[in-house]
N, CA, C and O atoms as a GROMACS GRO file, in nm:
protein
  560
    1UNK      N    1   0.093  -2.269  10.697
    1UNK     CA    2   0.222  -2.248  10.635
    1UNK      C    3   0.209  -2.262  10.483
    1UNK      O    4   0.153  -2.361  10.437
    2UNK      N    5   0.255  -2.177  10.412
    2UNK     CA    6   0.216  -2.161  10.241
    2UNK      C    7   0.364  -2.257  10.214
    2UNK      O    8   0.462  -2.263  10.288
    3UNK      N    9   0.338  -2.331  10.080
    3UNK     CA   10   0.402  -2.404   9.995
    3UNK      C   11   0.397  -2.362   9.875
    3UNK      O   12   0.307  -2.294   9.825
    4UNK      N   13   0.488  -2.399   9.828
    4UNK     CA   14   0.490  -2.373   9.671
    4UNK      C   15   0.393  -2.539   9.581
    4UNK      O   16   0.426  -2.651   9.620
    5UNK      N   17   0.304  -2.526   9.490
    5UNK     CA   18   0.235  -2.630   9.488
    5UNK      C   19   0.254  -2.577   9.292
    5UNK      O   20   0.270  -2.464   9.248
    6UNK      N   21   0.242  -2.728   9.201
    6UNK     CA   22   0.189  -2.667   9.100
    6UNK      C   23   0.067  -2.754   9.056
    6UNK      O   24   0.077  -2.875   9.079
    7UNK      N   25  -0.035  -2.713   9.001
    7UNK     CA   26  -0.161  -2.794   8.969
    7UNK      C   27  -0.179  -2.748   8.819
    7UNK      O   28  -0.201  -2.642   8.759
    8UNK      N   29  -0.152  -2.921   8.779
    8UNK     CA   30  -0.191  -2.863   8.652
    8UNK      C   31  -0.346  -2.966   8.617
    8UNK      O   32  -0.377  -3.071   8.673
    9UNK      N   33  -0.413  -2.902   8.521
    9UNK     CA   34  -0.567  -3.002   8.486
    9UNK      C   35  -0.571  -2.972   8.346
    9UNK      O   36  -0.515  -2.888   8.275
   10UNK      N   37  -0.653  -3.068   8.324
   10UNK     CA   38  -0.726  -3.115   8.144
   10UNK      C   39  -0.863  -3.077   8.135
   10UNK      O   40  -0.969  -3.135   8.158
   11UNK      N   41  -0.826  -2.943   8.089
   11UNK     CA   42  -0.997  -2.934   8.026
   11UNK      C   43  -1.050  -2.960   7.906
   11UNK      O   44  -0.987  -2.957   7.800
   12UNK      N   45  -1.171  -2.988   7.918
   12UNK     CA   46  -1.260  -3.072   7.776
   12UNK      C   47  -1.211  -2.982   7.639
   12UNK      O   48  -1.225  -2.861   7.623
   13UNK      N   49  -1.141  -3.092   7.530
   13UNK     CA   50  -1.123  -3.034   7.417
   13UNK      C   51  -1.253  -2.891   7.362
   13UNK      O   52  -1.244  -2.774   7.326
   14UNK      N   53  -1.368  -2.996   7.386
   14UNK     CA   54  -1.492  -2.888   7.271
   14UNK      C   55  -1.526  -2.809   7.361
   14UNK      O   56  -1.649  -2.802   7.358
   15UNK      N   57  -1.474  -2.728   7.460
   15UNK     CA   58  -1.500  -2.599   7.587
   15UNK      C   59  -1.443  -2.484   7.458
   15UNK      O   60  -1.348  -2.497   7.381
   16UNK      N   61  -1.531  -2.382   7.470
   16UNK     CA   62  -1.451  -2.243   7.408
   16UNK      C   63  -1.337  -2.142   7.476
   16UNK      O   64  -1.286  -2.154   7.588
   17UNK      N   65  -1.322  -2.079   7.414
   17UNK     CA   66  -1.164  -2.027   7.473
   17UNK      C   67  -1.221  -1.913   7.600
   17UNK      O   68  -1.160  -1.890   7.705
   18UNK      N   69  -1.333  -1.859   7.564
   18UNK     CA   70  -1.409  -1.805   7.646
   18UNK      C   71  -1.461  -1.836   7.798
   18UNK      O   72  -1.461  -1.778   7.907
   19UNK      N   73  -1.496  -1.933   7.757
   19UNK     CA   74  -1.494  -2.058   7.876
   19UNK      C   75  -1.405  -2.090   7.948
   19UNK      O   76  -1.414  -2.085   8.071
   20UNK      N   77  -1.301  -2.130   7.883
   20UNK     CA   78  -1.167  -2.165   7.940
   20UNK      C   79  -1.127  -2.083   8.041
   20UNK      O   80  -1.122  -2.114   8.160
   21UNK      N   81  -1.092  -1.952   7.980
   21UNK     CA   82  -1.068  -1.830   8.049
   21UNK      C   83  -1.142  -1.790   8.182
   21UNK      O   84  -1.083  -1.770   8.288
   22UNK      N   85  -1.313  -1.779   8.158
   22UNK     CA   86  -1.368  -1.800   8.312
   22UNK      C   87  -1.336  -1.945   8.413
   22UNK      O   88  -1.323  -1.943   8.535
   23UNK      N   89  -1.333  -2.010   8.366
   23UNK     CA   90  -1.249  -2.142   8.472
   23UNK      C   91  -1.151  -2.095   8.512
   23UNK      O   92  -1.165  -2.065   8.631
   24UNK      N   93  -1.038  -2.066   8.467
   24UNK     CA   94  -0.925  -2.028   8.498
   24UNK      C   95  -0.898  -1.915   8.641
   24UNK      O   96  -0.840  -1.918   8.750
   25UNK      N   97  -0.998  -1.800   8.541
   25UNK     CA   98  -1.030  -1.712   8.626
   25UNK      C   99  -1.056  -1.708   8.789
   25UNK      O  100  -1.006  -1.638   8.876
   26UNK      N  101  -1.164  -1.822   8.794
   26UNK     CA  102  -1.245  -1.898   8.873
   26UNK      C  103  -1.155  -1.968   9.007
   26UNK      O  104  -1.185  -1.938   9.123
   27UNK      N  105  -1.037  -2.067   8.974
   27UNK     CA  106  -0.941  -2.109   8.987
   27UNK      C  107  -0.869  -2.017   9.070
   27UNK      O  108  -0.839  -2.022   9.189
   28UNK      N  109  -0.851  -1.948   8.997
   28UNK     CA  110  -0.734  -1.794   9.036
   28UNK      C  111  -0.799  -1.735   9.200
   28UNK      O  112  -0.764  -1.750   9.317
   29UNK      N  113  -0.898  -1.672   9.136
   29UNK     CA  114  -1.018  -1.621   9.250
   29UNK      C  115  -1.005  -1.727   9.379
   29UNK      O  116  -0.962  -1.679   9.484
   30UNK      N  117  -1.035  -1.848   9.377
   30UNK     CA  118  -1.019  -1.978   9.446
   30UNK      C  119  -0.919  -1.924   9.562
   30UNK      O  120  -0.938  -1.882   9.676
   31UNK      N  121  -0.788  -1.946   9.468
   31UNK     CA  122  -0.663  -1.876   9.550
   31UNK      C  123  -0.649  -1.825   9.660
   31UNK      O  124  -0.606  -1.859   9.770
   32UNK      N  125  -0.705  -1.709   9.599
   32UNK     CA  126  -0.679  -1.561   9.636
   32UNK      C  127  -0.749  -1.529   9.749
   32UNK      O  128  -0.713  -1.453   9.839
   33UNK      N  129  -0.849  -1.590   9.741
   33UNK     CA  130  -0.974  -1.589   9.834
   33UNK      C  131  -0.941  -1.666   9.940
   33UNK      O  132  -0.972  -1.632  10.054
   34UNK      N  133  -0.876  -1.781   9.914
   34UNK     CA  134  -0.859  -1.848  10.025
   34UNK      C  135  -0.720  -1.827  10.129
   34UNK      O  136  -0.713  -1.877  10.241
   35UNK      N  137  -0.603  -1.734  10.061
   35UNK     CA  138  -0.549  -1.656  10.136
   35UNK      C  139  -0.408  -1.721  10.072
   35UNK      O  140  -0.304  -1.700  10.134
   36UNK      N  141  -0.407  -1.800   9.949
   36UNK     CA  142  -0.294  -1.825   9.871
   36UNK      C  143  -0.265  -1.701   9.802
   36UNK      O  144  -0.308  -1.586   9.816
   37UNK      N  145  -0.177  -1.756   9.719
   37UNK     CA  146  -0.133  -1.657   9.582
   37UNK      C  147  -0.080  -1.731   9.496
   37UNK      O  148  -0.018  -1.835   9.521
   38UNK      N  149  -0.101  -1.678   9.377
   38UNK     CA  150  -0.133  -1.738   9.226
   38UNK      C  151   0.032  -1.656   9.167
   38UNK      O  152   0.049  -1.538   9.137
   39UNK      N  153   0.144  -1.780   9.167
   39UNK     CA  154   0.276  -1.695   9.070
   39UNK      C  155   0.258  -1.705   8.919
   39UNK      O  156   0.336  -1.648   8.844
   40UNK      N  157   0.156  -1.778   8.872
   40UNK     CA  158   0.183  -1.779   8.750
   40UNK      C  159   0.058  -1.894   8.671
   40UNK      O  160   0.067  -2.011   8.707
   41UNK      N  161  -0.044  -1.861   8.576
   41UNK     CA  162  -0.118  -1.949   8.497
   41UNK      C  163  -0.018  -1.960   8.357
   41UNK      O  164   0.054  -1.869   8.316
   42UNK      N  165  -0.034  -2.096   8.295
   42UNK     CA  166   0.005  -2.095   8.156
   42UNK      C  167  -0.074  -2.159   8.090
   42UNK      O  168  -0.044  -2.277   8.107
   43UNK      N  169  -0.158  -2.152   8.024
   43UNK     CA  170  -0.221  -2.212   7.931
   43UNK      C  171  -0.163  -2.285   7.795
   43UNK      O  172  -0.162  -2.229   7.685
   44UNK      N  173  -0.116  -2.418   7.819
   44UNK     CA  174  -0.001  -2.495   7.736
   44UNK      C  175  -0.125  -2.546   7.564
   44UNK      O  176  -0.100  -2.626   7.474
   45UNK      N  177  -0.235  -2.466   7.584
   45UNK     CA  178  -0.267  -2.527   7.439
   45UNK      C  179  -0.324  -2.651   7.456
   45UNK      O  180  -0.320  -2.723   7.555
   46UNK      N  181  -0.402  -2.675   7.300
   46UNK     CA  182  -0.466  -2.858   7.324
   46UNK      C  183  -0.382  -2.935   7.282
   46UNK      O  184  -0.304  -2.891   7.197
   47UNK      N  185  -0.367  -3.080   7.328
   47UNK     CA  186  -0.235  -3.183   7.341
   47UNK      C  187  -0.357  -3.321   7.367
   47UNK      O  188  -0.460  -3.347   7.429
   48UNK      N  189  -0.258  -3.381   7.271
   48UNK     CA  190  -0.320  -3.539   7.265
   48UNK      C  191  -0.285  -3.631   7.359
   48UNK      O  192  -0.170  -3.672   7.374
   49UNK      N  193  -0.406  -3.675   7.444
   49UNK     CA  194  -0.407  -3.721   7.546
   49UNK      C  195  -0.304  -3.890   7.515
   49UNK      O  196  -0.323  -3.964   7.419
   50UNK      N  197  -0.215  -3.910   7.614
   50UNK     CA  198  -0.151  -4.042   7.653
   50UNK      C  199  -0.284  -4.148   7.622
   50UNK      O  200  -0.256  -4.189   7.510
   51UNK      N  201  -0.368  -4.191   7.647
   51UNK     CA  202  -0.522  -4.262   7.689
   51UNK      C  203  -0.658  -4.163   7.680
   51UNK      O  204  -0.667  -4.046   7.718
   52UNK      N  205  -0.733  -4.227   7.634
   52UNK     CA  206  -0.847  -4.163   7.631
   52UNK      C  207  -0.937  -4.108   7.780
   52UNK      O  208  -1.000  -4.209   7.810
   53UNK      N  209  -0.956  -4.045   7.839
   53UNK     CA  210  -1.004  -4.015   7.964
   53UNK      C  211  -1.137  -3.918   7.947
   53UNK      O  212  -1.162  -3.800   7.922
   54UNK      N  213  -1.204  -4.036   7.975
   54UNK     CA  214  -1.393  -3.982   8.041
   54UNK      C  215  -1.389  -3.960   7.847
   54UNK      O  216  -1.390  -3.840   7.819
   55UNK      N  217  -1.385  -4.046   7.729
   55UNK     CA  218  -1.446  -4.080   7.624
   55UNK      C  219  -1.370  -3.913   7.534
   55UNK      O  220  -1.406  -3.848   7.436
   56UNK      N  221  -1.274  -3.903   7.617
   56UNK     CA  222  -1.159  -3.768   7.504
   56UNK      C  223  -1.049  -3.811   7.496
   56UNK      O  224  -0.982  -3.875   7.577
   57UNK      N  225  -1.020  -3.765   7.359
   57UNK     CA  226  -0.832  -3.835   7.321
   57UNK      C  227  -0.768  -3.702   7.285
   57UNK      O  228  -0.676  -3.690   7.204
   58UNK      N  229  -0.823  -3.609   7.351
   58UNK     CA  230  -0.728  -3.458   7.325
   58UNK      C  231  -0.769  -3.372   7.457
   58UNK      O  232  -0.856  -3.412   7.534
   59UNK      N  233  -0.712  -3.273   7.474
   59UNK     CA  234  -0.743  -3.175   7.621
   59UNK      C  235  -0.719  -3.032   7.597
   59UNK      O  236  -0.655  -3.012   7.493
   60UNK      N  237  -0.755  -2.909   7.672
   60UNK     CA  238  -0.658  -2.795   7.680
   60UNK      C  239  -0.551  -2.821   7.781
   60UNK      O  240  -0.611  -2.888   7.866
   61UNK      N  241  -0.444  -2.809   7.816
   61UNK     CA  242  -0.377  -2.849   7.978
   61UNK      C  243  -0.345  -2.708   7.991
   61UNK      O  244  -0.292  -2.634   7.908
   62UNK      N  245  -0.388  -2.682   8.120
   62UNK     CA  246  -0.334  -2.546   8.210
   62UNK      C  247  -0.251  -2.550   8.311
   62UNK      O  248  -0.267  -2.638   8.395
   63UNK      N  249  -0.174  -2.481   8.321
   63UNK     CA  250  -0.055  -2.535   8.469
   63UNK      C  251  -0.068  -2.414   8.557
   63UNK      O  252  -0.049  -2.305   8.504
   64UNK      N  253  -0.095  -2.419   8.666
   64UNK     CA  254  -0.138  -2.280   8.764
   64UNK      C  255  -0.026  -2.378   8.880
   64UNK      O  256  -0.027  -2.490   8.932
   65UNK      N  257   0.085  -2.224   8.879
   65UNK     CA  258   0.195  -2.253   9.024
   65UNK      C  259   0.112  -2.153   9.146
   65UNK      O  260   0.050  -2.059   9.098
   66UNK      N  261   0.109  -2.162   9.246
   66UNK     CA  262   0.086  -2.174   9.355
   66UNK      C  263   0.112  -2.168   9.487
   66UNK      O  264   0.155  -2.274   9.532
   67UNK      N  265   0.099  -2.063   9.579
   67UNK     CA  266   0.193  -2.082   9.735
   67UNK      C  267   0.076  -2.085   9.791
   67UNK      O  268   0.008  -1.983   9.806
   68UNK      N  269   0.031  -2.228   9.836
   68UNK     CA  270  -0.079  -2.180   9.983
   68UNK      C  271  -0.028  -2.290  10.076
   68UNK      O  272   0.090  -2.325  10.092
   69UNK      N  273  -0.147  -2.344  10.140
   69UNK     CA  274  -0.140  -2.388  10.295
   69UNK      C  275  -0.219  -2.550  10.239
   69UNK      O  276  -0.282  -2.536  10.134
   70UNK      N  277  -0.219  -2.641  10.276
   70UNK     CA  278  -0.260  -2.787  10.245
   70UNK      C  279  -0.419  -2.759  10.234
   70UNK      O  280  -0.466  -2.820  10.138
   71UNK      N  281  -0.498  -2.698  10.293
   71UNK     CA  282  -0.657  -2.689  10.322
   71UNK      C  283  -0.647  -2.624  10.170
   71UNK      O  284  -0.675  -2.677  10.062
   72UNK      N  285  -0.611  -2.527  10.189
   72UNK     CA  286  -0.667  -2.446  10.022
   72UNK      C  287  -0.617  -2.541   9.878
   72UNK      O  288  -0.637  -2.503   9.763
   73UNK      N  289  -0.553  -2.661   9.913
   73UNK     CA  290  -0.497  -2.683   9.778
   73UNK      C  291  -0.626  -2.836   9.782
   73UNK      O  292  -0.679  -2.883   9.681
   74UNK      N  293  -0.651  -2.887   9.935
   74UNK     CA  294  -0.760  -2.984   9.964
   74UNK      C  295  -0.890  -2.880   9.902
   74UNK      O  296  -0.966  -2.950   9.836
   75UNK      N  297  -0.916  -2.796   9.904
   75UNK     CA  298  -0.990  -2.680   9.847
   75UNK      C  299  -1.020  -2.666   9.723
   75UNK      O  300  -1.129  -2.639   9.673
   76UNK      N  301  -0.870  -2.693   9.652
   76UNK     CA  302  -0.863  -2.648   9.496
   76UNK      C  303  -0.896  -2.794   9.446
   76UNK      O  304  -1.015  -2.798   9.417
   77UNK      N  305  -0.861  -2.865   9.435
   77UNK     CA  306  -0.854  -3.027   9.418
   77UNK      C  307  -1.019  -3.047   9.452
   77UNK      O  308  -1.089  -3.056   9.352
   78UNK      N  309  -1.062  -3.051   9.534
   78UNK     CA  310  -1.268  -3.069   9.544
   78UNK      C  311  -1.327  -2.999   9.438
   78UNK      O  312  -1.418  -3.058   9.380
   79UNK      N  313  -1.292  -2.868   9.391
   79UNK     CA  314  -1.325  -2.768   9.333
   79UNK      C  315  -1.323  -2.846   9.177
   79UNK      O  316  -1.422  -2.860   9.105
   80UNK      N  317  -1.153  -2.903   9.138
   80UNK     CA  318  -1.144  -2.927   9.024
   80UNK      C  319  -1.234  -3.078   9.007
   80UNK      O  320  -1.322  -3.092   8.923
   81UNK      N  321  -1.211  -3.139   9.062
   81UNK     CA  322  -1.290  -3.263   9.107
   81UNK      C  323  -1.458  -3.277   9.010
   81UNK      O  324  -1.506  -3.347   8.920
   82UNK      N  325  -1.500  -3.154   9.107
   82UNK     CA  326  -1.657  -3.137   9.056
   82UNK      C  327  -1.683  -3.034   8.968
   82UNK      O  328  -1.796  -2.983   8.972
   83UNK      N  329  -1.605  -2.994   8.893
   83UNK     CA  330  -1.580  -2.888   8.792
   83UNK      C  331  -1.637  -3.032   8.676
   83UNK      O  332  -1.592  -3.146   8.678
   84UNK      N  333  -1.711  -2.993   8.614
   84UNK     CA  334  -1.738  -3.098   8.525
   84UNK      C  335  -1.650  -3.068   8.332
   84UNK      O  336  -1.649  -3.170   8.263
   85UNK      N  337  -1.595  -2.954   8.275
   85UNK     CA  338  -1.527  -2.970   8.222
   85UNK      C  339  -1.418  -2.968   8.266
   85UNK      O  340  -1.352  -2.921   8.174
   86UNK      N  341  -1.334  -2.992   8.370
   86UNK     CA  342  -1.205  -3.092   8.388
   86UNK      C  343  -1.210  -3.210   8.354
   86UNK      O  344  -1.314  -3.275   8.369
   87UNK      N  345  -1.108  -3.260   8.304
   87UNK     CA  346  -1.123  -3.420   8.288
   87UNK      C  347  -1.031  -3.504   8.348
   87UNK      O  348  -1.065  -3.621   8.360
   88UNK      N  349  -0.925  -3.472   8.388
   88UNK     CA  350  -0.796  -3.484   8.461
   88UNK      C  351  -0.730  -3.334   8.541
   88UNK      O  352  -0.720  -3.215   8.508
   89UNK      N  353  -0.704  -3.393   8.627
   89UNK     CA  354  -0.598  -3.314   8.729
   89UNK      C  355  -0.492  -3.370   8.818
   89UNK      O  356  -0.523  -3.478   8.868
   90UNK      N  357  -0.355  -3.314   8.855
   90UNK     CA  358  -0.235  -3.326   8.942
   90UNK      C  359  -0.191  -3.217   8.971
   90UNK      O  360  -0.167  -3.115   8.905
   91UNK      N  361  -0.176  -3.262   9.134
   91UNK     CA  362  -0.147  -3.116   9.204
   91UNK      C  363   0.018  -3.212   9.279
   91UNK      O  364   0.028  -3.325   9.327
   92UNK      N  365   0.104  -3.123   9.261
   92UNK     CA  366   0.262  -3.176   9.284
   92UNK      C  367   0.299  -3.028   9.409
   92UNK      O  368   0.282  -2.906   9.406
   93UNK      N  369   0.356  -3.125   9.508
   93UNK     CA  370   0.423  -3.030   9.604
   93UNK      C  371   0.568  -2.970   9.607
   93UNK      O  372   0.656  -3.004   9.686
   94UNK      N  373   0.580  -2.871   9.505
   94UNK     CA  374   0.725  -2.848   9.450
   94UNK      C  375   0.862  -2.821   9.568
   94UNK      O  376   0.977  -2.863   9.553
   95UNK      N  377   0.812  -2.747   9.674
   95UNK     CA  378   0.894  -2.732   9.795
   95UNK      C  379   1.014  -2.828   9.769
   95UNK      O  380   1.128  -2.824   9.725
   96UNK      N  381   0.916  -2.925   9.827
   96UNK     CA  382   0.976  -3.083   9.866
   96UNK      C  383   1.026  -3.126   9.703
   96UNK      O  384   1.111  -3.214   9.717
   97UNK      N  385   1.012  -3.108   9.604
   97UNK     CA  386   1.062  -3.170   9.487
   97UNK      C  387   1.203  -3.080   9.474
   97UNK      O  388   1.312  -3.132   9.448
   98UNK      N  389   1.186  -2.937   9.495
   98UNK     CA  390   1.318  -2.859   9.456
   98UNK      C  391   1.454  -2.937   9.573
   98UNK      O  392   1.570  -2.969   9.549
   99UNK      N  393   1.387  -2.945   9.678
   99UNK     CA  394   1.490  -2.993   9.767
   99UNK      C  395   1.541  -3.074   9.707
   99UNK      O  396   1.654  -3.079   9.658
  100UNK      N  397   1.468  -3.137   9.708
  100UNK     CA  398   1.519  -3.323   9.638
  100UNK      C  399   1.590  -3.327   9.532
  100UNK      O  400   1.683  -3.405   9.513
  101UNK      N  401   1.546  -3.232   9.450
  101UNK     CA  402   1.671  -3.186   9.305
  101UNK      C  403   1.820  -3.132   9.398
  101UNK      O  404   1.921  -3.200   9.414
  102UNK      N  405   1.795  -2.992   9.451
  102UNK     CA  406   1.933  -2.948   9.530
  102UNK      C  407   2.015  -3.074   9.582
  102UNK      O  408   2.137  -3.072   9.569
  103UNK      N  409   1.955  -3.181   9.640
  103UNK     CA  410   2.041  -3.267   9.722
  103UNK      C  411   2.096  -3.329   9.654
  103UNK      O  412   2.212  -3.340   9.695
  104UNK      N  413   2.072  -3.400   9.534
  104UNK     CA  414   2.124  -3.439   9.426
  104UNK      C  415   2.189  -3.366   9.344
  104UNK      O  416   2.235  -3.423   9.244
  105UNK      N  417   2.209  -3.243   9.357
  105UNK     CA  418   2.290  -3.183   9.259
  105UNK      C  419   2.399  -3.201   9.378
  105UNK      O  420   2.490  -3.280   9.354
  106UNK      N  421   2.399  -3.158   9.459
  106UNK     CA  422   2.522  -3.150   9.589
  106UNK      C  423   2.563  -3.266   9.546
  106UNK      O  424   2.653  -3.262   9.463
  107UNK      N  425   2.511  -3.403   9.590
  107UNK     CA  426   2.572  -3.484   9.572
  107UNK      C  427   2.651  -3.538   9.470
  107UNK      O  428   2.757  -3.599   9.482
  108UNK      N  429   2.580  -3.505   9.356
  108UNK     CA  430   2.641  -3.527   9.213
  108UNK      C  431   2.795  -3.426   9.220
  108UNK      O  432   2.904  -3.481   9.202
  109UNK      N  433   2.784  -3.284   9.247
  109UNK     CA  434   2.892  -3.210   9.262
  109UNK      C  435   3.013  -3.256   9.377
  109UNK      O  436   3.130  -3.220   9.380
  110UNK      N  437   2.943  -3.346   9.467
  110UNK     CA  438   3.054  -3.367   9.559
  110UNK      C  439   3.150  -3.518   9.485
  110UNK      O  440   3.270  -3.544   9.491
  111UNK      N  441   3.070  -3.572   9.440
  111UNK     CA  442   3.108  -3.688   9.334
  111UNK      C  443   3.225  -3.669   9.229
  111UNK      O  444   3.321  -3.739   9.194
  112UNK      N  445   3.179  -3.552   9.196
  112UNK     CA  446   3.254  -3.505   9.086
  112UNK      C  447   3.363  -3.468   9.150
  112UNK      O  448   3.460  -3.541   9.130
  113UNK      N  449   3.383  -3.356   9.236
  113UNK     CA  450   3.522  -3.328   9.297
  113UNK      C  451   3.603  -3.461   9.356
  113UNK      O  452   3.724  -3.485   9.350
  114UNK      N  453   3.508  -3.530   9.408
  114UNK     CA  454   3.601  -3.653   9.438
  114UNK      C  455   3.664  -3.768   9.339
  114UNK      O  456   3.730  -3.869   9.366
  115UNK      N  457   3.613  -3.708   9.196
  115UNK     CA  458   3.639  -3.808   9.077
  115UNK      C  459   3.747  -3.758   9.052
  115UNK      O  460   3.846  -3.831   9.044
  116UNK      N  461   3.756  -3.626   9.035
  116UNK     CA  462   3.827  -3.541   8.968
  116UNK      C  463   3.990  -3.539   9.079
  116UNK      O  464   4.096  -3.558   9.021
  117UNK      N  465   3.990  -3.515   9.224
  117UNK     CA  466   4.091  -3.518   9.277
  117UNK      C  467   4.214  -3.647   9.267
  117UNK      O  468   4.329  -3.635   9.224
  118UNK      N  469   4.139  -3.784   9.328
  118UNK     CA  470   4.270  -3.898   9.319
  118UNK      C  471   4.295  -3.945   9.169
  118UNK      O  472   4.369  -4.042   9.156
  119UNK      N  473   4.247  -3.891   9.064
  119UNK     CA  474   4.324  -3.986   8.979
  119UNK      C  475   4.432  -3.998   8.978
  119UNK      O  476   4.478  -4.106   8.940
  120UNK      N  477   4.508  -3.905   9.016
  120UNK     CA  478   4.678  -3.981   9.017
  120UNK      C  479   4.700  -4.039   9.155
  120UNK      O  480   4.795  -4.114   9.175
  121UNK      N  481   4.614  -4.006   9.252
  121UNK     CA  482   4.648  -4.142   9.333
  121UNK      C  483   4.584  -4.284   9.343
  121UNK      O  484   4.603  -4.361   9.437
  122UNK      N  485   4.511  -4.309   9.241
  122UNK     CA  486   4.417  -4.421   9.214
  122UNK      C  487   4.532  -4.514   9.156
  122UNK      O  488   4.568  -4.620   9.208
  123UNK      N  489   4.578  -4.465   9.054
  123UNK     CA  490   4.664  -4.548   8.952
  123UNK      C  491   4.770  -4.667   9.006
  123UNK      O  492   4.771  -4.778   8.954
  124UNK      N  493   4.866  -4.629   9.125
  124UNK     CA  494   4.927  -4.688   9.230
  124UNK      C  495   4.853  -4.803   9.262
  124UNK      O  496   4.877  -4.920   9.230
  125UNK      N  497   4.729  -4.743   9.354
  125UNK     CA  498   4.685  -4.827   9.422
  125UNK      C  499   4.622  -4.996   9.349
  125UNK      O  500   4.634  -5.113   9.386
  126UNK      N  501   4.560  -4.935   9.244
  126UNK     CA  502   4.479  -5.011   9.171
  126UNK      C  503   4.553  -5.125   9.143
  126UNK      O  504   4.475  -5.220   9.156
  127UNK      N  505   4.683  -5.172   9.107
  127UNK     CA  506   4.710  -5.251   9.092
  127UNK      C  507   4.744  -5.381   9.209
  127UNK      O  508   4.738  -5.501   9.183
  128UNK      N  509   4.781  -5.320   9.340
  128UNK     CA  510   4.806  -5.342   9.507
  128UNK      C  511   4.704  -5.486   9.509
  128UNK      O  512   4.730  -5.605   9.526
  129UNK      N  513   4.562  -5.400   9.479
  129UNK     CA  514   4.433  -5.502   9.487
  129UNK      C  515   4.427  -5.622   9.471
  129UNK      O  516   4.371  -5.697   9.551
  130UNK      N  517   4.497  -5.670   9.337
  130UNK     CA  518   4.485  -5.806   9.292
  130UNK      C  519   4.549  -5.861   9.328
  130UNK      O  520   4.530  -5.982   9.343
  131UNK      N  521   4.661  -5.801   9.362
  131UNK     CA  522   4.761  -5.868   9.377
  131UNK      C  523   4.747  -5.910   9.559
  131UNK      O  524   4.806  -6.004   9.612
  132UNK      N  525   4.675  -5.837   9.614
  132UNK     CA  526   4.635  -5.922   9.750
  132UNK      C  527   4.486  -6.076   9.772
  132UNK      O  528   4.434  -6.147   9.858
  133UNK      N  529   4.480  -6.049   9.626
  133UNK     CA  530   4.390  -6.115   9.601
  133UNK      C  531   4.404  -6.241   9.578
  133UNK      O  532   4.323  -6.322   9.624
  134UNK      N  533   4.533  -6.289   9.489
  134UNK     CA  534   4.585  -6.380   9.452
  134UNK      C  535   4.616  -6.488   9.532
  134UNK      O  536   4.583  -6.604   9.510
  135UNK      N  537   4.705  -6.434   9.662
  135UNK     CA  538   4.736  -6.533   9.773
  135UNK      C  539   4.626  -6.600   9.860
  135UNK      O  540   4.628  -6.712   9.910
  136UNK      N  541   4.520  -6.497   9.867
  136UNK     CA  542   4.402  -6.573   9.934
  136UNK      C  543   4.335  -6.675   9.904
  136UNK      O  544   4.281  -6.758   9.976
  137UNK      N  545   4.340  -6.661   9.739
  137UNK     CA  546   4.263  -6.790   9.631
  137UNK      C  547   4.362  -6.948   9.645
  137UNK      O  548   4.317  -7.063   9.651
  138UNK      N  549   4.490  -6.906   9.648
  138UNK     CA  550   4.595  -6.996   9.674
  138UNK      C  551   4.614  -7.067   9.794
  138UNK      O  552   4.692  -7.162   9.786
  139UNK      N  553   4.550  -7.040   9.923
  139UNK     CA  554   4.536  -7.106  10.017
  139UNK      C  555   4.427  -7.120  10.048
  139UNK      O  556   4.406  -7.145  10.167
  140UNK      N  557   4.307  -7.107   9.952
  140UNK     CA  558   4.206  -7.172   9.974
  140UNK      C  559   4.175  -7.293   9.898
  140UNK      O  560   4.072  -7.357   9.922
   0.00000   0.00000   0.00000
């Protein structure tokens, strides 16, 4: 069953752009071959690493989105693993993340309609409260 997956990795600042490009390539091929499909590479440029990782404080980061099946992404991940200019990689299972956004927007939207409907019947009530409150403190 294909997923939507995005993997993004850190390749070694001093790699040439030439280089870069056959990795990528490489990556892609990976995919394709293994019976995924590739929606989209972006090559985000070099960016200063949070922490120094494997003795670098800068990276290229590439973000490659993704629809395959769990084996091919266990596939891609070994691949980047022993790729020796990678220096970091994260592979995120977006499926399951978009849901998780939708449900929260529902909910946030159902929130809202319910904010938005009783205010004029809130106002009444609100005061009712304390005032049942009062007698209980008094006989205790």
């Amino acid at each position: 069953m294909a997923r939507f997956y995005e993997v993004m990795y850190i390749v070694r600042p001093d790699i040439e752009d030439a280089e870069l490009d056959k990795l990528i390539a490489g990556f892609e091929q990976t995919v394709t071959n293994g019976g995924g499909s590739v929606r989209s590479t972006e090559k985000m440029g070099r960016r200063k690493l949070a922490y120094t990782v494997r003795k670098f404080n800068d990276g290229n980061y590439v973000l490659m989105t993704v629809d395959a099946d769990g084996k091919l992404i266990a596939e891609i991940e070994r691949r980047l693993r022993v790729t020796e200019p990678v220096i970091k990689f994260i592979t995120v299972r977006m499926d399951e993340e978009q849901k998780r956004i939708d449900k929260m927007k529902a909910l946030r939207a159902t929130r809202k309609k319910l904010s938005a409907q009783p205010q004029a019947t809130e106002a009444p009530a609100a005061p009712a409260a304390p005032a049942e409150a009062a007698p209980a403190e008094a006989t205790a």
